[in-house]
C-alpha positions as CSV (number, residue, x, y, z in Angstrom):
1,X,104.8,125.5,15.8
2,X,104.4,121.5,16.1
3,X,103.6,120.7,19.9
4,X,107.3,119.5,20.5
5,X,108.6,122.6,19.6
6,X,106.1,123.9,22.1
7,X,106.9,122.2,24.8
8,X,110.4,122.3,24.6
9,X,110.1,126.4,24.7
10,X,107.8,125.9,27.5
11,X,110.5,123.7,29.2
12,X,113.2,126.9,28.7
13,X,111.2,129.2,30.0
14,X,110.4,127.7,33.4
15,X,114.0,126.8,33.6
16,X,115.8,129.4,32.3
17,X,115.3,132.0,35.2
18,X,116.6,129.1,37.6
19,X,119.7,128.5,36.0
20,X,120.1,132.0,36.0
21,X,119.2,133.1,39.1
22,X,121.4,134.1,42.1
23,X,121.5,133.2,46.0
24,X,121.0,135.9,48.7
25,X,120.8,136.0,52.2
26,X,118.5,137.8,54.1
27,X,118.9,138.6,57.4
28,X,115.6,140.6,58.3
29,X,114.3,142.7,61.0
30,X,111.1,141.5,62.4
31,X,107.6,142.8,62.8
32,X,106.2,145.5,60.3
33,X,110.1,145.6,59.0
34,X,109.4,141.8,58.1
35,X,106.1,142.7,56.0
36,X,108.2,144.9,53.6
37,X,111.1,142.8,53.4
38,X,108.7,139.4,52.5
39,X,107.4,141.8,49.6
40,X,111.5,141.7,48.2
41,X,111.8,137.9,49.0
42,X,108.7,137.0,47.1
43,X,109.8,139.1,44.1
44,X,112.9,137.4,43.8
45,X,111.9,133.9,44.4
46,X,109.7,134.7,41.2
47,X,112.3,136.0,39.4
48,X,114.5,132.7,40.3
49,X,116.6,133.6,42.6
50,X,117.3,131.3,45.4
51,X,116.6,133.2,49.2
52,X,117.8,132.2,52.4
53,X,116.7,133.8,55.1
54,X,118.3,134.4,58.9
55,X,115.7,133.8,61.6
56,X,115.9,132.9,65.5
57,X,113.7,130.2,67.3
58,X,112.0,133.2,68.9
59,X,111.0,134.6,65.6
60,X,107.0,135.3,65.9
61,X,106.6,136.8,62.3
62,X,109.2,135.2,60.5
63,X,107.7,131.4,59.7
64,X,110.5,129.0,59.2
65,X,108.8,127.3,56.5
66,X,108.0,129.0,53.1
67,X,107.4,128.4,49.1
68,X,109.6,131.5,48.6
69,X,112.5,131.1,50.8
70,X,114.6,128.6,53.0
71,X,115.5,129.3,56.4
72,X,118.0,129.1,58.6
73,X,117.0,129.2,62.1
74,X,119.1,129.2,65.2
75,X,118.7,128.2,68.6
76,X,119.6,131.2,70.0
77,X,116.6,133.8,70.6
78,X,116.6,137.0,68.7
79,X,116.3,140.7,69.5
80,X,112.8,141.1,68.9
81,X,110.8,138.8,70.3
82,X,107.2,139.5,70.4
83,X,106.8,139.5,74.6
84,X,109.6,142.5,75.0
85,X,107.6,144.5,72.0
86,X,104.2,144.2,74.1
87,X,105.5,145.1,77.7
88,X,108.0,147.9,75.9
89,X,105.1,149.3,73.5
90,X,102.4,149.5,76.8
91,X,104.9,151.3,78.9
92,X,105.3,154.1,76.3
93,X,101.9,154.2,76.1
94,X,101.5,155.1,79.3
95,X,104.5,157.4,79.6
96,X,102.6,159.0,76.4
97,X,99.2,159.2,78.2
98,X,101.7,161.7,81.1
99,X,101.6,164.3,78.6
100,X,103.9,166.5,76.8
101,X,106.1,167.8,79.3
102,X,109.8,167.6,79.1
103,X,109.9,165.4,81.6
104,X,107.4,162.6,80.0
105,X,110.0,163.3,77.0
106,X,113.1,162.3,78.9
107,X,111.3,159.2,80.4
108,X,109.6,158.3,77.1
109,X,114.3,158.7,75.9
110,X,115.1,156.6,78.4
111,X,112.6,154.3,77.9
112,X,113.7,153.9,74.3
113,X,117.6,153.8,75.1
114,X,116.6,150.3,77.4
115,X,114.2,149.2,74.7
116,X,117.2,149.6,72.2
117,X,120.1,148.3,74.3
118,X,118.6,145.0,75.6
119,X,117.6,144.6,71.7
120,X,120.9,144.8,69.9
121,X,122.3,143.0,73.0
122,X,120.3,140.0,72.1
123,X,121.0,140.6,68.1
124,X,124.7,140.2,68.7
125,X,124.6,137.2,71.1
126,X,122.7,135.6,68.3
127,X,125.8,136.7,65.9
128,X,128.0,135.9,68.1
129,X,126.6,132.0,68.4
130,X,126.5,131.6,64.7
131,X,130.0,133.3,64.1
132,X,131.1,130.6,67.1
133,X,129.4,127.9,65.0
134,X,132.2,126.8,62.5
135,X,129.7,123.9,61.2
136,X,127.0,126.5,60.2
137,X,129.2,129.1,59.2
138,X,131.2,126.5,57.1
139,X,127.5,125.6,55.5
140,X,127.0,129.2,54.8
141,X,130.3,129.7,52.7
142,X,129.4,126.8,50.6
143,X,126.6,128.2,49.2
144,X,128.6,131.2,47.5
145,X,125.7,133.6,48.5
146,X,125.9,136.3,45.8
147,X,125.1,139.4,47.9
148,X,123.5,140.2,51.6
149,X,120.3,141.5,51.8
150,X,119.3,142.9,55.5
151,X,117.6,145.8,57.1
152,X,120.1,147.6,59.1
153,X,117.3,149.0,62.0
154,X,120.0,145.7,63.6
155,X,124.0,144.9,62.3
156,X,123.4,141.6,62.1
157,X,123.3,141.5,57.9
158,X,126.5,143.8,57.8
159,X,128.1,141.3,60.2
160,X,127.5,138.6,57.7
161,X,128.3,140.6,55.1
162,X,131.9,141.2,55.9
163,X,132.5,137.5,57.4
164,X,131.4,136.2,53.8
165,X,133.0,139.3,51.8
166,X,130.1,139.9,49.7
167,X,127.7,142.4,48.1
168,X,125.9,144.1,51.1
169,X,122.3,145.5,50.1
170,X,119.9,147.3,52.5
171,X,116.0,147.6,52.7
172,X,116.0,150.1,54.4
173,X,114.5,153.5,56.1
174,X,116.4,153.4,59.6
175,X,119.6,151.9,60.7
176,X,121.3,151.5,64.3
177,X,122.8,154.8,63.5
178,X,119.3,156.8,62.9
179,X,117.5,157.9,59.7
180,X,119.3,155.9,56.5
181,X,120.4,159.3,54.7
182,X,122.2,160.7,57.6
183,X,124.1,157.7,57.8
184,X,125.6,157.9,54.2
185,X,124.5,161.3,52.7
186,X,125.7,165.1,53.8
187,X,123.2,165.8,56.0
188,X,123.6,169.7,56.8
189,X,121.4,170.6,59.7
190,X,120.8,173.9,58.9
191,X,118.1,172.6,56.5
192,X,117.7,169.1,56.9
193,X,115.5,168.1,59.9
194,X,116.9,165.6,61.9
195,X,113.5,163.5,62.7
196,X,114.0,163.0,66.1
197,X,113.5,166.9,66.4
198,X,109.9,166.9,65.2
199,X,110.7,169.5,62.9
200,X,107.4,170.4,60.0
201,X,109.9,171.8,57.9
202,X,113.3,172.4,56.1
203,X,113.5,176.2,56.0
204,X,114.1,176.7,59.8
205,X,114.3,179.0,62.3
206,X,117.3,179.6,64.5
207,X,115.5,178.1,67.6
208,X,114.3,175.5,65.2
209,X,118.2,174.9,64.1
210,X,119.3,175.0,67.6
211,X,116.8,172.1,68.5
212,X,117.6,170.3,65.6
213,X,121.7,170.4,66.5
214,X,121.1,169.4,70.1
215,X,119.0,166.2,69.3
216,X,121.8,165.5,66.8
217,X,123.8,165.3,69.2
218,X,121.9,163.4,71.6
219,X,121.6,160.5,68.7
220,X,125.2,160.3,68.3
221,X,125.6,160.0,72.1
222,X,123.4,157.3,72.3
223,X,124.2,155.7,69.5
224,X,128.1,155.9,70.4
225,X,127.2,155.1,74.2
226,X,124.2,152.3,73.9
227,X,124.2,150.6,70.3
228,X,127.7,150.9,68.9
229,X,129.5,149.2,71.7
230,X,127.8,145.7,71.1
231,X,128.6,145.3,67.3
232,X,132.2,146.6,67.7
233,X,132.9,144.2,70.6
234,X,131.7,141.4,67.9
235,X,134.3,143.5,65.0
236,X,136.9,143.1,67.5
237,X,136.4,139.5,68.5
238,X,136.1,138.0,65.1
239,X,138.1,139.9,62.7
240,X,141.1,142.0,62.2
241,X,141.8,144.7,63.9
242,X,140.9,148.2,62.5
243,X,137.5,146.9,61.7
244,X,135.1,149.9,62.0
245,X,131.8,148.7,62.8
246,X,130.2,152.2,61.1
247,X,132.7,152.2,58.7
248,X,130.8,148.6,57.3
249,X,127.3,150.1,57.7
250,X,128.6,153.6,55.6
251,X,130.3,150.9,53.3
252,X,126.8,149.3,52.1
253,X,127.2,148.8,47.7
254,X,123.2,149.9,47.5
255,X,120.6,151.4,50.2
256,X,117.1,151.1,48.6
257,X,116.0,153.7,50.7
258,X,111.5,153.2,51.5
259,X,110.8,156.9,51.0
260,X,111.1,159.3,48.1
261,X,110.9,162.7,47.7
262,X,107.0,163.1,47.7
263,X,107.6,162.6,51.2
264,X,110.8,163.0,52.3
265,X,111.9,166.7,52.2
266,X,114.6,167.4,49.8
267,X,118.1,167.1,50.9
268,X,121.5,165.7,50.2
269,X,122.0,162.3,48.5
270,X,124.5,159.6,46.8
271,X,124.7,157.5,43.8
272,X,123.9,153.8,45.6
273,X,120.7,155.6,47.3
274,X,117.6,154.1,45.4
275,X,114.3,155.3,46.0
276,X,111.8,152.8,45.9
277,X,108.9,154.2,48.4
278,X,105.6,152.3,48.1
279,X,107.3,149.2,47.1
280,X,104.8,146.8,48.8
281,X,101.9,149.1,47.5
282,X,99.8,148.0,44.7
283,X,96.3,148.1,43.2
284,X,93.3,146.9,45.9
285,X,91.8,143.2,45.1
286,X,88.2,142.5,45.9
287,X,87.8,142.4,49.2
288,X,86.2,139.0,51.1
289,X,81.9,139.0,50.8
290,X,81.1,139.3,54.3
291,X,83.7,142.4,54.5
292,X,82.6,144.1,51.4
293,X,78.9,143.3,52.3
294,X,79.4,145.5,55.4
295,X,80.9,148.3,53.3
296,X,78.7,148.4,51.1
297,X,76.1,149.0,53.8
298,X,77.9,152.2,54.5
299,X,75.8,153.7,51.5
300,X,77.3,157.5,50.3
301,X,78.9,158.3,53.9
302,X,81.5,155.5,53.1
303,X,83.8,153.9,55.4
304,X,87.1,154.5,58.1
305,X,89.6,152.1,58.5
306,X,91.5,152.0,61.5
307,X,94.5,150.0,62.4
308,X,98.1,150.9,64.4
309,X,100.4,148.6,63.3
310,X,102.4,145.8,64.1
311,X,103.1,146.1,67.7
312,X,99.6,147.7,69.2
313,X,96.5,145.3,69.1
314,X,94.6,147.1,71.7
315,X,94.3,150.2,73.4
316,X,94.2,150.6,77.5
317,X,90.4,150.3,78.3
318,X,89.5,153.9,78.9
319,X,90.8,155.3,75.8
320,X,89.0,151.9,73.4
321,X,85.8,153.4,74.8
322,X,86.6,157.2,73.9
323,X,87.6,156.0,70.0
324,X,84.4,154.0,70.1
325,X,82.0,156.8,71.5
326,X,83.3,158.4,68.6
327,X,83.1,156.3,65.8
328,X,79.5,155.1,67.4
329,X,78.5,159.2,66.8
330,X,79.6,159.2,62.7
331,X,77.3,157.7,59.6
332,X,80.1,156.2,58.4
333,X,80.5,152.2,58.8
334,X,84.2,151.8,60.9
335,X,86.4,148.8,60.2
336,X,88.3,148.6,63.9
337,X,92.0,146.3,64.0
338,X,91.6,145.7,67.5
339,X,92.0,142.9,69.7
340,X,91.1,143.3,73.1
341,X,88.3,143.6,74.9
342,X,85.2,144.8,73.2
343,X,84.9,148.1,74.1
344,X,81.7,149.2,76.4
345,X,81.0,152.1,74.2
346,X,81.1,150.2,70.6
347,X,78.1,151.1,68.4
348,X,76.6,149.1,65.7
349,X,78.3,150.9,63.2
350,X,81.5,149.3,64.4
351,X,83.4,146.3,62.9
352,X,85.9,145.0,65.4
353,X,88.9,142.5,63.6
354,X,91.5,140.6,64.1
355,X,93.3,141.2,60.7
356,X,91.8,143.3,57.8
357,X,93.6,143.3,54.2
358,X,94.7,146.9,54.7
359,X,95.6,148.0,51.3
360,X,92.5,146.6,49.4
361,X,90.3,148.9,51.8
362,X,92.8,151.9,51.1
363,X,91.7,151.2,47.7
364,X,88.3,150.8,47.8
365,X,86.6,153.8,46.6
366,X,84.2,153.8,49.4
367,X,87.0,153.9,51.9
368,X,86.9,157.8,53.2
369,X,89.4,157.7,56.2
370,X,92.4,156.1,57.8
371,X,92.7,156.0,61.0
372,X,96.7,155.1,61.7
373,X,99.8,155.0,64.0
374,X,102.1,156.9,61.4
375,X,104.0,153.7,60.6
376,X,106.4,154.0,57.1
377,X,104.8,151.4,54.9
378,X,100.9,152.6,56.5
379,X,102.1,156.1,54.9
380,X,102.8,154.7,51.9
381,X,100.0,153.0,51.6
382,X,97.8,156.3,52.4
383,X,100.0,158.2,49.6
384,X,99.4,155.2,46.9
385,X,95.4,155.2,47.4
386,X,95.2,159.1,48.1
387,X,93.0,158.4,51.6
388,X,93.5,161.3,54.3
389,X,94.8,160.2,57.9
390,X,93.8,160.9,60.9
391,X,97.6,160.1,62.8
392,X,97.9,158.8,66.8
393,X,102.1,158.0,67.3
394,X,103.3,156.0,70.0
395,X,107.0,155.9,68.8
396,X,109.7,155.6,66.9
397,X,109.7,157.6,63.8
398,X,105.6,157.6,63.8
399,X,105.2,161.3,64.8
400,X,107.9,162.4,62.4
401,X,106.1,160.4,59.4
402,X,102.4,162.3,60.4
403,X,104.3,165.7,60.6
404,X,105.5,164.7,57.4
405,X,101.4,164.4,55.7
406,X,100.5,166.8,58.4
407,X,102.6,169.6,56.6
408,X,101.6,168.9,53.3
409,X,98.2,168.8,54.2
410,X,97.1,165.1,54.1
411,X,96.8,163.9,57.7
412,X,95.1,165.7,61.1
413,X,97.9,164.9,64.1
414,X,96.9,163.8,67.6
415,X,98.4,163.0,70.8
416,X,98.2,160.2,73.4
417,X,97.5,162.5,75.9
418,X,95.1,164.4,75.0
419,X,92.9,161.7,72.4
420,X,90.5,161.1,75.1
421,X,90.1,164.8,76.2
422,X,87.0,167.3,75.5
423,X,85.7,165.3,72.5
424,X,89.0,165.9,70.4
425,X,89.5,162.4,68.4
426,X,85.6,163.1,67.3
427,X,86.5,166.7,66.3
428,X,89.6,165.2,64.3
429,X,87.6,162.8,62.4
430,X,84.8,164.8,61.6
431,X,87.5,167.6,60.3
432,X,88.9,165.3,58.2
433,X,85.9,164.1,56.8
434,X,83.8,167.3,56.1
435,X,87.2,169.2,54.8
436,X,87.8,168.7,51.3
437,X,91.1,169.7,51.1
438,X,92.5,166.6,52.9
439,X,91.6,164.3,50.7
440,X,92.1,166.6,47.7
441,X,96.1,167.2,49.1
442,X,96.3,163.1,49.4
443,X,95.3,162.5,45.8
444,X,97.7,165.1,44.5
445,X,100.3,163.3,46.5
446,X,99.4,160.3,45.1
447,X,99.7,161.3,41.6
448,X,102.8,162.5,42.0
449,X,104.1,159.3,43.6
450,X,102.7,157.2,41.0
451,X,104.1,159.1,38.2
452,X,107.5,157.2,37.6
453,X,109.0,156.0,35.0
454,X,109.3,152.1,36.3
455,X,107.3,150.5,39.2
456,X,109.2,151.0,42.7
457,X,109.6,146.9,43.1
458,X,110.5,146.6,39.6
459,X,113.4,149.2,39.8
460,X,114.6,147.7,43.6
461,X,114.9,144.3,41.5
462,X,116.8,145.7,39.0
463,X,119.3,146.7,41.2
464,X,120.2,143.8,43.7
465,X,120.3,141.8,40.5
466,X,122.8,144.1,39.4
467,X,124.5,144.1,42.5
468,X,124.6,140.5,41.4
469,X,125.3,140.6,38.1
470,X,128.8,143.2,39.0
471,X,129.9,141.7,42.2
472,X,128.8,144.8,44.3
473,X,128.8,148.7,43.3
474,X,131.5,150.1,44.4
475,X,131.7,152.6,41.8
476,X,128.7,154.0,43.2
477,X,129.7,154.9,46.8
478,X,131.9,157.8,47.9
479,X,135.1,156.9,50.5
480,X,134.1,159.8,52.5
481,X,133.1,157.8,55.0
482,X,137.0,156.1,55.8
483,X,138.0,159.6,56.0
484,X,138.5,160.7,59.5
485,X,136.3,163.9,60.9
486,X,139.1,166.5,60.3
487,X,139.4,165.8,56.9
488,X,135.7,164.9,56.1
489,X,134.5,168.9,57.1
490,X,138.8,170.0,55.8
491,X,139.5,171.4,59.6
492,X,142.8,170.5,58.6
493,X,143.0,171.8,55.2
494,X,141.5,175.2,56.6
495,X,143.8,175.3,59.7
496,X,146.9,174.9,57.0
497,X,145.3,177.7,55.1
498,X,145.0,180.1,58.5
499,X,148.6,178.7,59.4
500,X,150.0,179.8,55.7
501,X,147.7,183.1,55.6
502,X,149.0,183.9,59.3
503,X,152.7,183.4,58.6
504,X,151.9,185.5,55.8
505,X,150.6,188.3,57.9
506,X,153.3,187.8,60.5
507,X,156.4,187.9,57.4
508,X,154.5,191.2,55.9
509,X,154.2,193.1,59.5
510,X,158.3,192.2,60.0
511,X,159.3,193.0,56.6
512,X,157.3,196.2,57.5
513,X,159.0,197.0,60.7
514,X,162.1,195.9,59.4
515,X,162.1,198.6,56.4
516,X,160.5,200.8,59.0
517,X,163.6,200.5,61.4
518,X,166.0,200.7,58.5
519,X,164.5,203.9,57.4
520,X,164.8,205.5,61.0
521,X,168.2,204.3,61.4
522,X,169.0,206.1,57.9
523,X,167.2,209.4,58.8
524,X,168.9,208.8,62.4
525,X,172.3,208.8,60.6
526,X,171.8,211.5,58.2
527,X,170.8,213.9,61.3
528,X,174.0,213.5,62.8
């Protein structure tokens, strides 16, 4: 081909996915929820699709400048700014370190209830402001956005979605209404754990299904009592009335859903539920010199990792210096996410930083342990490379997620209250480390999450596009959700059955009588 020729087909390929691409709007949730969710945006921009994202001014992961997207920022604070996470992460700390009474649990439920309210309150103030805005709003129309993409752990996205009557697409794992497949899939809770419950398993006891009705229950409760009330005031105020805020969250075309069944235990689901767990995982890069210098030095023992997440930099004092005593007493070389003070106990075996590049250590093959909080996309990441955990939750859906590896034999569970006790974190880490069956049970789970037919990005990008490409999915989702309660479960259909089976009964016994009379009369007669 004459260099013309190829430049002209190098022209229509640059171009091509442009003219071709579609416009979404994200409207995210921020911290670790934010990582997962840049993973989809970058994907997309790549592909040529054109992103616009939702952020406050109060965003603190969120930057409002990007190559991959364009933002829209308001001047109205969000939900999750980063203060309210700190103060609200310590206190549960500390209602954690009380122990694991029933009363530390209703304080710790309380707690969370607070956390959650003053949250969506400040979500749909923000939504409330840009609805208000005719200027922005009118801006927004304009651009014909083909579908919604949010992460319904906030209603801001299905908000949007039903003011701009488009697609609606969630990232998602939890909404405001609790775990995504209880939202939108049968969910019988006779076998399906409810993860609130802290159940290690689907074939229950009766005490076991007892506890898992009665914290059912309590979710509705407070969902019904604490969360729904703010979104359906803003349902009320800005559209028609009948709008059924749950009724738009059920109504979602596609739910790429951030687990699969490796993990999750099986249950229930629906057509427009796409499993796409490990999405942001993918093969380890080489790590910076200095940082694979010092884990080289770790020789045969290998290294640990240890990080908690978005939301806990550093540990109160006491406890740093337990988890450092311990990791001081190992061979191994320890890679610490920690940024507080340098703990009094540290030994020189000990890396303290600010930020490490989580998934290349996963993958390193020297790596022998992770040390984590039990957050979803940490999980994943452990699943992907194979590496055992060692699991301290603080909240949230952390302790259900470490059950989760716990019962399939991949992760050693501890406790806030009891890690600095009688030498137990040590114990834990040397258990995990000198049993080979954790790591063996974590490598079996990985090959069985990698063995798919199409790459978990790959086959979430598939879909929104066609989400895109059909104007939404309606095909795929089931109206069970705009029927009401009676006739969802068929009380009605089986009190009209009782009703006809009773008037049944009740004709029989008087036909009965009725010969039965007749037929004493006639003896009656013939007597006389």
């Amino acid at each position: 081909m004459c260099l013309p020729g190829i430049f002209i087909v190098t022209l229509l390929t640059l171009f091509i996915p442009a003219v071709h691409g579609g416009k979404v709007l994200v409207f995210p949730q921020e911290g670790s929820h934010w990582v997962n969710m840049k993973v989809i945006i970058e994907a997309l921009h790549s592909r040529g699709h054109s992103v616009s994202v939702v952020r406050p001014s109060n965003s603190w992961y969120i930057k409002e400048t990007s190559l991959h997207y364009s933002s829209i920022t308001t001047d109205i604070p969000g939900g999750a700014d980063e203060e309210l996470f700190r103060s609200f992460v310590s206190r549960l700390i500390q209602i954690k370190r009380e122990g694991n009474s029933a009363w530390t649990r209703f304080s710790l439920d309380m707690e969370l209830k607070d956390g959650f309210f003053e949250i969506h309150r400040k979500v749909c103030e923000m939504i409330i402001k840009m609805l208000e805005n005719k200027q922005l709003m009118q801006s927004i129309k304009e651009t014909k956005y083909d579908l919604v993409l949010t992460d319904p752990l906030n209603g801001g996205g299905v908000v949007l979605a039903h003011y701009l009557n488009v697609p609606l697409v969630f990232n998602v794992r939890w909404t405001i209404g609790g775990e995504g497949h209880f939202v939108i899939a049968p969910s019988p809770l006779s076998y399906v754990p409810i993860p609130a419950a802290e159940l290690t398993r689907d074939k229950m006891t009766f005490t076991e299904r007892v506890k898992n009705m009665i914290f059912y229950l309590l979710w509705e409760v407070q969902y019904r009592l604490v969360i729904e009330p703010h979104y359906q005031a803003v349902c009320d105020e800005f559209f028609q009335p009948g709008v059924d805020f749950y009724e738009l969250l059920q109504g979602a075309d596609l739910w790429l859903m951030r687990v699969d069944f490796v993990f999750e235990f099986p249950r229930p689901t629906m057509p427009n539920v796409i499993y796409m767990a490990g999405f942001q995982c993918k093969p380890a890069k080489p790590l910076p010199q200095e940082l694979e210098e010092f884990v080289q030095s770790s020789g045969n023992y290998g290294v640990i990792i240890m990080s908690l997440g978005t939301f806990v930099s550093e540990f109160p004092h006491d406890i740093a210096d337990v988890i450092a005593a311990a990791f001081a007493q190992l061979p191994q070389k320890v890679i610490w996410r920690h940024k507080g003070d340098r703990p009094a106990t540290l030994g020189n075996n000990t890396l303290l930083v600010d930020w490490m590049p989580q998934n290349d250590l996963l993958g390193h093959p020297m790596t022998r342990l992770f040390v984590a909080h039990g957050g979803t996309n940490a999980v994943q990441e452990a699943i992907y490379h194979g590496i055992p955990v060692v699991g301290l939750p603080l909240f949230f859906d952390q302790y259900d997620n470490l059950l989760r590896l716990k019962k399939r034999g991949g992760a050693k569970l501890l406790s806030m209250a009891t890690v600095d006790k009688n030498y137990n974190f040590l114990e834990a880490l040397q258990e995990v480390l000198d049993e080979p069956s954790y790591r063996t049970n974590m490598q079996r789970l990985s090959r069985l999450h990698r063995d798919v037919p199409m790459e978990p990005l790959d086959t979430a990008l598939f879909w929104i596009e066609f989400v895109m490409r059909h104007k939404g999915a309606a095909h795929l989702h089931t109206e069970s959700y705009r029927m009401p309660w009676y006739s969802y479960h068929s009380v009605d259909v089986v009190l009209i059955l009782l009703a006809v089976v009773v008037v049944l009964i009740l004709l029989l016994v008087a036909i009965v009588r009725y010969l039965s009379v007749r037929s004493c009369l006639k003896r009656k007669i013939k007597s006389e």
